[in-house]
C-alpha positions as CSV (number, residue, x, y, z in Angstrom):
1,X,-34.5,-26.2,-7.1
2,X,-30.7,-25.2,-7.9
3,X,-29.4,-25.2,-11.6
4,X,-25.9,-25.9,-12.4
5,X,-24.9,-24.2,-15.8
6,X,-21.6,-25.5,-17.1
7,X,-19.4,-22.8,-18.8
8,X,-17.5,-23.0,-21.5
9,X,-13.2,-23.3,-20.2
10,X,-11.1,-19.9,-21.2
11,X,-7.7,-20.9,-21.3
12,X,-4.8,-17.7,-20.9
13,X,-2.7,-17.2,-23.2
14,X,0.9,-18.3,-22.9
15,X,2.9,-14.8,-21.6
16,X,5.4,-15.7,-24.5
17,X,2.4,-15.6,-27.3
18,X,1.0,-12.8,-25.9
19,X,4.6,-10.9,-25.9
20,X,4.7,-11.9,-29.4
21,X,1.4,-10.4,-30.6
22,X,1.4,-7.3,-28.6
23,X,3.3,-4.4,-28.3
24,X,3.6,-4.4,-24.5
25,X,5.5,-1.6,-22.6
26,X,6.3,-1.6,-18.9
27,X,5.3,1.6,-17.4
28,X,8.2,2.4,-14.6
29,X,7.8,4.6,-11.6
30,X,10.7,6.4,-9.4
31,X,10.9,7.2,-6.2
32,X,11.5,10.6,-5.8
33,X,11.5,12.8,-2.0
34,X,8.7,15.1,-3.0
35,X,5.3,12.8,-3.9
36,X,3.6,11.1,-0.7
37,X,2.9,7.8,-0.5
38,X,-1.0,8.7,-0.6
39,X,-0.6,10.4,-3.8
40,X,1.2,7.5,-5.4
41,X,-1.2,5.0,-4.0
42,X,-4.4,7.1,-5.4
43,X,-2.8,7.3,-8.8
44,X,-1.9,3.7,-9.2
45,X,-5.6,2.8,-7.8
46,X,-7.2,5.4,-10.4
47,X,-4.5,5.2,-13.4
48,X,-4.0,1.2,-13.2
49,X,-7.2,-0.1,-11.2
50,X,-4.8,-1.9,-8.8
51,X,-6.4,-2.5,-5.5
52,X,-5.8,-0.3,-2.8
53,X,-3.0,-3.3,-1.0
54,X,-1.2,-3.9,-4.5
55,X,-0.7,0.4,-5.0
56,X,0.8,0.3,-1.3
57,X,3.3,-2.6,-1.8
58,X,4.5,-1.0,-5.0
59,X,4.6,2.2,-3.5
60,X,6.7,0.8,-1.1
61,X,8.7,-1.0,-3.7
62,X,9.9,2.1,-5.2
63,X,10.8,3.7,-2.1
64,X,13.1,0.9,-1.1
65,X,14.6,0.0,-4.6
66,X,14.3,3.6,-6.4
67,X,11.6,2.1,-8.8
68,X,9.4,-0.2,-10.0
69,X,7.2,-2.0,-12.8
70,X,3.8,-0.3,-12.0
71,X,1.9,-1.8,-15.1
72,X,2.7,-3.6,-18.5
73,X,0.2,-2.2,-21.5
74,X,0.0,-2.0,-25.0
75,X,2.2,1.4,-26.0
76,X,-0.3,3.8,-26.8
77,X,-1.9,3.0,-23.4
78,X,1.4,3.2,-21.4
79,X,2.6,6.1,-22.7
80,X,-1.0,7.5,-21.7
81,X,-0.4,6.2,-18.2
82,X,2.7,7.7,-18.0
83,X,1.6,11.1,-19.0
84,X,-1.2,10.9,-16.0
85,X,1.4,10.1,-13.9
86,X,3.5,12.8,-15.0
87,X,0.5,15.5,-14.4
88,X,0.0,13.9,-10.7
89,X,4.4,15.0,-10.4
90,X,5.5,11.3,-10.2
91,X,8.2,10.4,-12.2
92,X,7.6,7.5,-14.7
93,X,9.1,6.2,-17.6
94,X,8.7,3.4,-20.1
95,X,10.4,0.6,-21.6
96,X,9.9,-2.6,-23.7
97,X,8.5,-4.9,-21.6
């Protein structure tokens, strides 16, 4: 015999209440002629947890367009990103999301 159990609903939070209770930074990486795409990719899968497909399409992203948003996290942990990414040699910055 199967069992249904009914779960509580989570809402999300609106991204304009969240903004205003967090101190969100977007973590931004360049394109540069030097890194490889695998490198890139590995960092944003280990660094960010982004799946293997999303790491390629940003990669990709910053190789057309000279950067892009990699990840949006509190400060503390985008400046900690960006310093992994700086130890891997790919360039990254950070600004106010």
């Amino acid at each position: 015999m199967t069992q249904t159990v009914e779960l509580p609903a989570v809402s999300t939070p609106d991204a304009d209440e969240l903004l205003a209770h967090e101190d969100l930074w977007a973590v931004i990486a360049w394109n540069d002629d030097v890194t490889t795409f695998e490198t890139v990719i590995k960092a944003f899968v280990d660094i960010f947890g982004h799946s293997p497909e999303r790491a390629e399409r940003l990669a990709w992203q910053i190789h057309r367009t000279g950067k892009a948003v990699v990840a949006v996290r509190p400060k503390a942990e985008a400046e900690d990103a960006v310093r992994r990414l700086h130890q891997r040699k790919i360039q990254a910055t950070l600004d106010r999301a």
